[in-house]
C-alpha positions in Angstrom: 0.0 0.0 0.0 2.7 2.3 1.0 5.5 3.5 -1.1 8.0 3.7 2.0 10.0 1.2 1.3 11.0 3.3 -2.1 13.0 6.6 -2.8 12.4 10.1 -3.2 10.7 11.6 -4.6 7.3 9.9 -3.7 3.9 11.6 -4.0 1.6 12.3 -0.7 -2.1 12.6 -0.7 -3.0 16.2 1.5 -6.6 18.0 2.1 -5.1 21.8 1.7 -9.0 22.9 2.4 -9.6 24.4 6.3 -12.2 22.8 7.9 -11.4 19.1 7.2 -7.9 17.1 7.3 -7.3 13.8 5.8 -4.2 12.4 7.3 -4.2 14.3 10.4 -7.7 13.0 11.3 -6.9 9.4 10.2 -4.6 9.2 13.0 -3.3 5.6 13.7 -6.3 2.9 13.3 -7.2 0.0 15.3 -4.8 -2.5 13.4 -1.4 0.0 13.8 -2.3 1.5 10.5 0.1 4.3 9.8 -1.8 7.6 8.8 1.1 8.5 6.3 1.0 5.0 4.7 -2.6 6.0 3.3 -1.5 9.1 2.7 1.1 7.0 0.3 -1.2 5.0 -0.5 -1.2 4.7 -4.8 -4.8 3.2 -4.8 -5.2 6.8 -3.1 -3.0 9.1 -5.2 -5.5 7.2 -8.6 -8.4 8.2 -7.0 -7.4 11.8 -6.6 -5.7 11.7 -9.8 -9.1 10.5 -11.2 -10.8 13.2 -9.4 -13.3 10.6 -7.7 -16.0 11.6 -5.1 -15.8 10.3 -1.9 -18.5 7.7 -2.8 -16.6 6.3 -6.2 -13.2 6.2 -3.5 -14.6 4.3 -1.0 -16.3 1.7 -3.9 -12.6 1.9 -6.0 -11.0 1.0 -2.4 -13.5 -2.2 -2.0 -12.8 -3.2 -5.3 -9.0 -3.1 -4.9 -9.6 -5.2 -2.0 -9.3 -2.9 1.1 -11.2 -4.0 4.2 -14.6 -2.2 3.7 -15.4 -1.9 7.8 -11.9 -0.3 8.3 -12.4 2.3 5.4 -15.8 3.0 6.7 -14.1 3.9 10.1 -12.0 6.6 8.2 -12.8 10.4 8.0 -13.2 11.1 4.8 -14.7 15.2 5.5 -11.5 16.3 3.5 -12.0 14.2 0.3 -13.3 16.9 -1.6 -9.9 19.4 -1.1 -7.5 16.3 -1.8 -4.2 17.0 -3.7 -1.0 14.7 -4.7 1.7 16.2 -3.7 5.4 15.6 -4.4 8.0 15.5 -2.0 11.7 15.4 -2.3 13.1 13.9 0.9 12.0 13.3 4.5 8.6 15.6 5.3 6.0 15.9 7.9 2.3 16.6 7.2 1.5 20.0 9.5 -2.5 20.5 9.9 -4.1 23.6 11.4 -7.8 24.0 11.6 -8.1 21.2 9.1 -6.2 22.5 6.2 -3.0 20.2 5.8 0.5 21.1 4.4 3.7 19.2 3.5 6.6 20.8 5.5 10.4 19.8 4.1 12.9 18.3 6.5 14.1 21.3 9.3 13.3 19.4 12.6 12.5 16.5 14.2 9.7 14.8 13.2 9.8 13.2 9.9 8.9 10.5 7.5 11.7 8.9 5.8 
């Protein structure tokens, strides 16, 4: 699901609206799901890229196989605002008052 494992740069799937975050209101799921493995996630960065509604997401996600109790859990309020990013190196995904950014590599916490 995740394109950890691989090199920069690797796209990241942000809501940049206020009033609704994606990643930072996924926060880590029952199973140990990491938030910035969806955010990875290139079943994800197709819907975006296809500019699918949160209904056609959730039904592509099913179809692709993802577990449809677990995807139902999910906030999905910034759908709507989502954007693929690309990021160059290590990053952090800041959120304030819903609207989510990518912030480069300049202190401590980040996603390598």
């Amino acid at each position: 699901m995740s394109q950890k494992d691989k090199t920069f740069p690797r796209q990241v799937v942000i809501s940049p609206g206020y009033g609704a975050g994606l990643v930072s209101w996924w926060g880590e799921g029952e199973k140990g799901e990491d938030p910035y493995d969806l955010a990875e996630s290139a079943e994800l960065i197709e819907c975006v890229e296809k500019g699918l509604t949160e209904d056609e997401t959730l039904a592509f996600l099913i179809e692709k196989g993802w577990d449809a109790e677990y995807i139902n859990e999910l906030y999905w309020g910034g759908w709507e605002n989502a954007v693929v990013v690309t990021v160059d190196g290590p990053y952090k995904i800041n959120e304030y008052d819903g609207l989510e950014s990518i912030e480069s590599k300049s202190g401590t916490e980040w996603r390598d």
